[in-house]
C-alpha positions, 0 to 999 in steps of 0.5 A: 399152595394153600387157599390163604397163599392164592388170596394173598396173590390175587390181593396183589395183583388187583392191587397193582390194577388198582394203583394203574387204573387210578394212575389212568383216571388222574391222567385224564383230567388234564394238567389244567387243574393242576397249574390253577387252570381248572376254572372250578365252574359248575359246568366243570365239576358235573360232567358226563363220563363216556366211553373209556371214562366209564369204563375206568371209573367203573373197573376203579370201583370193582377193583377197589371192592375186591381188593377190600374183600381179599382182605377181609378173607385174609384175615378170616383165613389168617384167624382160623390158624 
């Protein structure tokens, strides 16, 4: 198994994590905003994230910044060959 083939893996893998933790950050903001119900008040538009929030909103940048990086080294790795 060569380096190329275990990064292509990992794209993968952080990819389908990706799409979970999105899916998992959409579901959080409620149904409210998506029937016209959200207000669109200042109070609502800076809030504070806490607990789990935080947490999937940071794995959201970290994953969205591996999965950028794989790809970068997919194609370094592709276009030594």
């Amino acid at each position: 198994m060569s380096l190329k083939n275990i990064v292509e893996i990992v794209q993968i893998i952080v990819s389908i994590l990706l799409v979970v933790v999105v899916l998992l950050q959409q579901r959080g903001s409620g149904l409210g905003g998506l029937f016209g119900g959200g207000g669109g008040g200042q109070g609502e538009f800076y809030h504070k994230r806490r607990g789990f929030e935080t947490l999937i909103f940071r794995s959201t940048i970290i994953l969205a910044a591996l999965l950028f990086l794989s790809s970068i080294a997919i194609f370094l790795l592709s276009s030594s060959n």
